[in-house]
Steps between C-alpha positions, in 0.01 A plus 500: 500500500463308161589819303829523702581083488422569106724784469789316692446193312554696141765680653720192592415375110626807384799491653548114434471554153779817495694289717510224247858411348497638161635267245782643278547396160904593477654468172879446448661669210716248351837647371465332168177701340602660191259538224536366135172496293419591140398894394312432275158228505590249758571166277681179479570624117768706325483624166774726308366810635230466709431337846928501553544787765545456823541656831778400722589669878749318730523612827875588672457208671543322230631653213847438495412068555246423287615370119230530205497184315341490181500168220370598175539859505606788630425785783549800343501835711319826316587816613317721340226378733658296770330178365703167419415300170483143492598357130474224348857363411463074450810264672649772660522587929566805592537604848492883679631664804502793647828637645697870605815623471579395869386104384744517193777538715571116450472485127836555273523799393396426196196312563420812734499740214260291296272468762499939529364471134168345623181696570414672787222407734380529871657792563805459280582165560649277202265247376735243364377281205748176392476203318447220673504197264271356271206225493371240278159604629290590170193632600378825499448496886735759705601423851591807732632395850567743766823303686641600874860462437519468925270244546495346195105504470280612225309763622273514176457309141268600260466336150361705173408370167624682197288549204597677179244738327 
């Protein structure tokens, strides 16, 4: 009689324990995750020719609403390797887009036809670099900021020091 009451009794346990709610870690992808992070050593610093490529992937979601600000310098896209180069250019903003032949639509036509001069990238979209003013800011210290043009939030800023060899 005990061996059957000790049976039953690690019976019911066992099926207590499988009938235990399982907690369930659930993770949200958020619509903003894009990736932007250097090549090369990961570092704060930028020199001339080393330590200034980077890696940059927008998803759909996104890519048509988020503005690349930059003060002090200058995103530049590489396509012999599908990098983007951040220089050093002092007092000057720049600021980069990406945009299609469907989004030019309401440009002039003129402004439309310099924007079909810029590089190709993600897939053959335009990435669109202007001028965007200058600064009286006169360090060596580059600011990138990743901008949602829909929600007017900054989705990233970074800051880089520039040192010449």
């Amino acid at each position: 009689m005990k061996k059957i009451n000790l049976i039953l009794v690690g019976l019911l346990i066992v099926m207590h324990v499988s009938a235990q709610k399982k907690d369930v870690l659930k993770v949200k992808k958020q619509q903003y995750d894009f990736l932007f992070y250097q090549a090369d050593k990961k570092s704060d610093t930028i020199y001339p020719q080393k330590y200034n490529t980077f890696v940059l992937a927008l998803p759909d979601s996104i890519l048509f609403d988020t503005e690349i600000r930059v003060t002090n310098g200058r995103l530049s896209y590489n396509p012999r390797n599908s990098s983007f180069q951040l220089q050093f250019i002092p007092t000057m903003n720049y600021r980069h887009f990406v945009t299609d032949s469907v989004q030019l639509k309401g440009y002039e036509p003129a402004e439309a036809e310099v924007y079909k001069k810029s590089p190709k990238v993600f897939l053959n979209k335009l990435y669109v670099t202007q001028v965007n003013g200058s600064n009286s800011n006169t360090t060596r210290q580059i600011h990138v900021e990743f901008y949602n043009t829909k929600t007017g939030k900054v989705l990233l800023k970074n800051t880089f020091v520039f040192f010449a060899q």
